[in-house]
N, C-alpha and C positions, 0 to 999 in steps of 0.2 A: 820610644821611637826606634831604638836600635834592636830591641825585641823583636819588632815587628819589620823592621828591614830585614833582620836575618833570617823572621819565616817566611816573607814572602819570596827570598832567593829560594828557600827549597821546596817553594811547593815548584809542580810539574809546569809547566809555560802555558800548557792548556788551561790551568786551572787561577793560573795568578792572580789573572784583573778583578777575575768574579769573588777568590780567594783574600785579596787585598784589600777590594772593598769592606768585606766581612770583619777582616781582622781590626781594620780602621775606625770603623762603627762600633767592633767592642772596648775598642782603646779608648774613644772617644766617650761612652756609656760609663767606664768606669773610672774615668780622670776627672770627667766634666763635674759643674756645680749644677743647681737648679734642681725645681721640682723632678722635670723632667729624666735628667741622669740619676737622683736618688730612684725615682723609682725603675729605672732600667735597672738599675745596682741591683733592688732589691729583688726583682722579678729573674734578676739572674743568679743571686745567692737563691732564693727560693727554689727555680728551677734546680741549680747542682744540689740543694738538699732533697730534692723530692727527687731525681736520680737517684743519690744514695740510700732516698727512703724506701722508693717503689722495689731497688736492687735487694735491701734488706726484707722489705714485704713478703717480694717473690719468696728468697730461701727461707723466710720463717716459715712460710705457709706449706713450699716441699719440705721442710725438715718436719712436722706437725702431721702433713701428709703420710710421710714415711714411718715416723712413730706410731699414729691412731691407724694405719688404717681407714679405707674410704665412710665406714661405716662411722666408727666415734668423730673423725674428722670432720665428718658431712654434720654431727649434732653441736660438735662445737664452732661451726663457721656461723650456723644459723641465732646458734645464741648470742653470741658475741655479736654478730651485725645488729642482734636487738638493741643489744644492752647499748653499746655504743650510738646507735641511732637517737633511741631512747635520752641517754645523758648528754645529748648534746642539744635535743629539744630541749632540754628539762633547764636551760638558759635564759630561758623565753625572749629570746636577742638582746640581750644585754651585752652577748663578746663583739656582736658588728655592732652593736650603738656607740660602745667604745671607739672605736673606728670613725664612727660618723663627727663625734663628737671632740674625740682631744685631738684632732690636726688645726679645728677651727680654734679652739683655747690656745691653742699653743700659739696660733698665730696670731691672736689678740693679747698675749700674755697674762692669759687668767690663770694664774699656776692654784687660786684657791678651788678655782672650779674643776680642775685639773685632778687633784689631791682626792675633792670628794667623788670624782668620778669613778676613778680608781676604786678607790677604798669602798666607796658603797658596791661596785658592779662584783668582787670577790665575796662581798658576806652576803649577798643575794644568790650568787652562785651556788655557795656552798648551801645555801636555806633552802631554794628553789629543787639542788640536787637530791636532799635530804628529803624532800618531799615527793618527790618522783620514790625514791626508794622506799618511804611509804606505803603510796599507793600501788606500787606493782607488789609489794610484800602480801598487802590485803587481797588482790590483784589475784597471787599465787593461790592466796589461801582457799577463799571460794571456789574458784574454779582449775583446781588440783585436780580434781574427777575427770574434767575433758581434756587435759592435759596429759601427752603419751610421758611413762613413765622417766622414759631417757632423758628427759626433756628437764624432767621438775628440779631435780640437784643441780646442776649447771644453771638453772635462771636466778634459784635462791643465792650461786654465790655473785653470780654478773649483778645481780641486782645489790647487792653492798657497795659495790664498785662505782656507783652512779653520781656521790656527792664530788670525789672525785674524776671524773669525767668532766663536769660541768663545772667544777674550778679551773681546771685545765684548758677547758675552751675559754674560763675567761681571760685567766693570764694571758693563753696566746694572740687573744684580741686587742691586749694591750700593749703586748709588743709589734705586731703589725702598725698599731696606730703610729707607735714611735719610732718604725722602719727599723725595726730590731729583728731580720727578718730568721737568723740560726735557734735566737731565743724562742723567738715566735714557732720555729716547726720543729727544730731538734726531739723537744719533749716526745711529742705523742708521735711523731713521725720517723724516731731511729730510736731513740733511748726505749721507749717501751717496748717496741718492737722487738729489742736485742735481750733486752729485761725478761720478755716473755719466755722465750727459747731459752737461757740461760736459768730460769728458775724451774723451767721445767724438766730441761735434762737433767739438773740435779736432782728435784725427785725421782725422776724414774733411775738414778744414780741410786737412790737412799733405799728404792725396793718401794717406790708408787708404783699401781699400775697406771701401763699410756691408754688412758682412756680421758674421754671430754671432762669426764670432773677432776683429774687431775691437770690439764690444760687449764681450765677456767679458775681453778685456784692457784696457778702460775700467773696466770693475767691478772686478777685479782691483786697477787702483793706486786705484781711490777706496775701496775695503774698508779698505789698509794705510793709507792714509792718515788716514780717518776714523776707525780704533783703535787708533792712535799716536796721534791729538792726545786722544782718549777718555781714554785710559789718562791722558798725564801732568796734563791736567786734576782727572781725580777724585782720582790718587793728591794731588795739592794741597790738594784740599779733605777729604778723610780724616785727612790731616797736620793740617790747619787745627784740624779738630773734638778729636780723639783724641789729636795730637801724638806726640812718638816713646819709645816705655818698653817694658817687657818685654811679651812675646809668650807667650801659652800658645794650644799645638797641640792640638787633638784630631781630628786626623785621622781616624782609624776612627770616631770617635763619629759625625762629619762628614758622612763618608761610607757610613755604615751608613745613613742619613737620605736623604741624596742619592740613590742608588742604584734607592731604590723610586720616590721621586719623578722620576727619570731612565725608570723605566719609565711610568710616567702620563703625564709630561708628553710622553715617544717614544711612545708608543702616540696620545697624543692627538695631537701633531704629523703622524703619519703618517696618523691621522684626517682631518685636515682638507689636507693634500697631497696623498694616496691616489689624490683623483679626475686630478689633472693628469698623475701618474707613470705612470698606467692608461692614461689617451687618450693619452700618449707611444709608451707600447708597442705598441698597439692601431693608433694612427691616425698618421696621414703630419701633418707639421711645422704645413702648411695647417690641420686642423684643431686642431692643440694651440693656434695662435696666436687662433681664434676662440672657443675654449673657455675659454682663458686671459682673453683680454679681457671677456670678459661676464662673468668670476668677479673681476678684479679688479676691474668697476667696483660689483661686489655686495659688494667689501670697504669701501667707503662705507660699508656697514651692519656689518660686521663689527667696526670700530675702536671700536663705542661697547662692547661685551662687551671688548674685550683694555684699555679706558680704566677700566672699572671695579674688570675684576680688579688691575688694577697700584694701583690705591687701596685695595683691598681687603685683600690679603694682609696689609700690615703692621697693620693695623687687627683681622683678626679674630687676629694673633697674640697682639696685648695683649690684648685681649678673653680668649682661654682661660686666658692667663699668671696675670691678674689681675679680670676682669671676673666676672662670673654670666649662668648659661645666658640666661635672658630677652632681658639684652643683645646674647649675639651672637645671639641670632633675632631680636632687631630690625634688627641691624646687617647681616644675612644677605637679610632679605626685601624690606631699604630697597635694598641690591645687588642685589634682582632687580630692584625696581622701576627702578632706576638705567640697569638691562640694558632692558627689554623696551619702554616709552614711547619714548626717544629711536629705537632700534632700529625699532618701527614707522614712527614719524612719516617717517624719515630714508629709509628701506625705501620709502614709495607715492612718495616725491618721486622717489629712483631711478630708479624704473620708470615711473613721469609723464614723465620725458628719456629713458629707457632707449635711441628708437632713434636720438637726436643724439648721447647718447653714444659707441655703438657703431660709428655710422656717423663721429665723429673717427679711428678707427683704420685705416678705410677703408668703401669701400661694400662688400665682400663680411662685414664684421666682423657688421654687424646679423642675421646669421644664428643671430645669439646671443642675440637677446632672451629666447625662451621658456628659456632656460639660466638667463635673468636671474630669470626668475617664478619657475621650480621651485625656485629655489637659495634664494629669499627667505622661500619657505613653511617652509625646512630653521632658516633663521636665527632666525625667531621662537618657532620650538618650542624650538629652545636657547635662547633670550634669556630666556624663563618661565621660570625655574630659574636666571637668573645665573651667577654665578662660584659656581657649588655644586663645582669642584674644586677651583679656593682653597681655601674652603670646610673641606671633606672634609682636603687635603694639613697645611694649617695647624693643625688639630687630632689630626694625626697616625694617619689612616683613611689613609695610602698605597695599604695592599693591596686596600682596596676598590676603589679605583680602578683599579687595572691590572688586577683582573677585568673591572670593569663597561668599561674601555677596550678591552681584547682582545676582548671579544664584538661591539661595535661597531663595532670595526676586521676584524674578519673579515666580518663582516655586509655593511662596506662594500666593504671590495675584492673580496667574492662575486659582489654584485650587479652594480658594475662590470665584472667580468669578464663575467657574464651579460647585462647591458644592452646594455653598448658595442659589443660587434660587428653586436646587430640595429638599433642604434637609436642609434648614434656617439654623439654630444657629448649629444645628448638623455637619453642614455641615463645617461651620467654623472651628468648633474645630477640624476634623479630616484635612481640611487642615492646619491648625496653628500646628499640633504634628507632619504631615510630615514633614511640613517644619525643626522642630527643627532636625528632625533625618536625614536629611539629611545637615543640617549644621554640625553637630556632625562630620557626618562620614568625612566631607570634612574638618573641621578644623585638626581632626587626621592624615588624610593623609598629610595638610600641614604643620602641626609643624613638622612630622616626616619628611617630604623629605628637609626641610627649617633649622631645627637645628638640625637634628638628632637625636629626643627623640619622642619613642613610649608612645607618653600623651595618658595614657587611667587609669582611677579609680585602675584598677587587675592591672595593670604595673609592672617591676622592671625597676630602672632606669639603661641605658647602661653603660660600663667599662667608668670609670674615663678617662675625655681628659685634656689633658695642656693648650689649648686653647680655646676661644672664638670664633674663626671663624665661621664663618656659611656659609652652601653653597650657 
């Protein structure tokens, strides 16, 4: 309290009371007990780590920029969104079943069910991973021929990379569940980030040339590296918590769960890739790498939506497990609001730097700005609606979603396909912000007719229910 008596004397008299409140609310978020303060907690560690992730993003991407060149740049952005997309399919939702599943054990204290959840979701990880790098191996091999040359060494070595990928999203799934939230993003979110640049100016220290195949074999050893030290970390602290005793499986129950959310969250995943995969196919390396950059630096805005859904999921699990409707429409609409304020605020500041950002990548990059405005109009229309698939997934509406995703996802690689050849990277972006606003408006309608909560950012939440039902 005396923290926060002495910043409220120095902010300006203008700005106090509004200043005051804010600071009171975060003192209160991080002292407090309950569901509800953990997951503020964790939506707020998550957010300052996806600051320092998206901060780190940006300069690896200009420092990457600056070395390749737009040309090598542009072929290594486009593979790596593969390979990355790719291994994180290749999960088939087993890292959010985690999630779904061990907040409810924990609070029934099934530590046996706990134990095998765990344990089986990593060796499926790594089997499921190993099997994606399989079939894209085979994948390569046949169809080498239509394949532009640039292209083929860079996927052969992204594609090694793949079992770890999808170990990595399962760890981090399991640290979300247990509100572990630095463990949960540090990994793939700073450390490899930092891993990648660092292995990569060493070779081109040692006499590599800066070209995409030596990028994507910098990625390559800081992937393995960064989901080995993953792994034996968490598995330490799972041990810690849970310790070691018998183990019950239920695998098909597991995975009968996983599966649809495997299609939501891949249907949403290729949602929001869709646009890069498209100007890949469509346009020469040149422009994937300006189109890439003006969308990474709009992931500034993106990271407050992926900080809140990771606080979120375990939060409205309890909630349906044991809570009442009213609560999680509180806890649903305070998630939009969580989404849509920072998301604005963070959004004008963006595009206020938009052309010093652009132009760090080089002077031809700023060609990207208007990519920047369209794409940001896309972000706030998702950001009013929150994590409405958490949401939706955590209270077991799966199949709504992989309809309401499949319409959106057609919609978008439609337009794409129709935009991009008259209207290149422009084109993209105006179908990549449709798409988001019509996801928007269809997630609202169906958290509203599916739980009975008007999820939108301006909301109030409906009269208090006794129950949980849902229609």
């Amino acid at each position: 309290m005396a923290v926060i008596e002495t910043a409220e004397k120095m902010l300006p008299a203008g700005l106090r009371p509004a200043g005051s409140r804010m600071l009171r609310t975060l003192a209160a978020s991080l002292t407090a007990r309950g569901e509800k303060a953990a997951a503020q907690r964790m939506a707020l560690i998550a957010f300052s780590i996806r600051i320092v992730s998206a901060a780190l993003a940006l300069l690896s991407q200009i420092v990457l920029a600056r070395l390749m060149g737009e040309y090598e740049y542009g072929i290594f952005v486009f593979v790596w969104v593969l390979i990355v997309l790719f291994g994180d399919l290749s999960c088939l939702g087993f890292h959010t079943a985690i999630v779904r599943f061990l907040p409810q054990y924990k609070a029934a204290g099934a530590l046996e069910k706990i134990r095998g959840l765990t344990g089986t979701a990593r060796i499926f990880g790594l089997f499921s991973g190993t099997a994606a790098l399989a079939i894209g191996m085979i994948a390569l091999h046949v169809f080498s021929d239509r394949i532009e040359n640039y292209y083929v060494i860079p996927i052969f070595l992204g594609l090694i990379a793949m079992p770890m990928i999808a170990l990595g999203d399962i760890l981090e799934g399991t640290s979300r569940a247990n509100h572990w939230p630095v463990m949960a993003l540090s990994p793939a979110y700073i450390v490899r980030p930092v891993l990648i640049i660092l292995f990569m100016l060493t070779a081109i220290g040692l006499g590599a040339p800066q070209t995409a195949v030596t990028a994507m074999q910098a990625a390559l050893a800081a992937t393995y590296v960064t989901a080995v030290g993953q792994y034996v970390a968490t598995l330490l602290r799972l041990r810690r918590h849970y310790q070691e005793g018998p183990r019950e499986v239920d695998f098909l129950g597991w995975l009968g769960v996983a599966l649809p959310i495997f299609l939501i969250e891949g249907v949403s995943f290729l949602l929001t890739n869709s646009d890069v995969v498209v100007v890949g196919i469509f346009l020469e390396p040149h422009d994937i790498a300006i189109y890439f950059a003006a969308a990474k630096t709009m992931a500034l805005v993106h990271f407050i939506n992926f900080s809140v859904k990771a606080a979120s999921g375990p939060r409205f699990s309890s909630l349906i497990a044991e809570g009442t409707r009213q609560q999680l429409a509180v806890a649903a609409v305070d998630a939009a609001r969580w989404t849509f304020w920072p998301a604005l605020a963070i959004g004008l500041a963006v595009l206020a730097a938009g052309h010093l950002l652009l132009s760090l990548f080089g002077g031809a990059f700023t060609a990207g700005y208007l990519v920047m405005v369209i794409l940001l109009a896309g972000i706030l229309a998702k950001a009013l609606v929150g994590p409405a698939e958490t949401l939706l997934m955590m209270a077991g509406k799966q199949n709504i979603c992989v309809l309401l995703y499949a319409g959106a996802l057609i919609a978008n690689i439609s337009l794409n396909v129709l935009l991009i050849p008259g209207l290149g990277i422009k084109g993209a972006a105006i179908a990549t912000a449709s798409a988001m606003g019509v996801e928007a408006i269809l997630l609202h309608f169906a958290v509203r007719r599916a739980l009975g909560i008007a999820l939108f950012a301006f909301a109030t939440p409906p009269a208090a229910k006794t129950d949980m039902e849902v229609r």
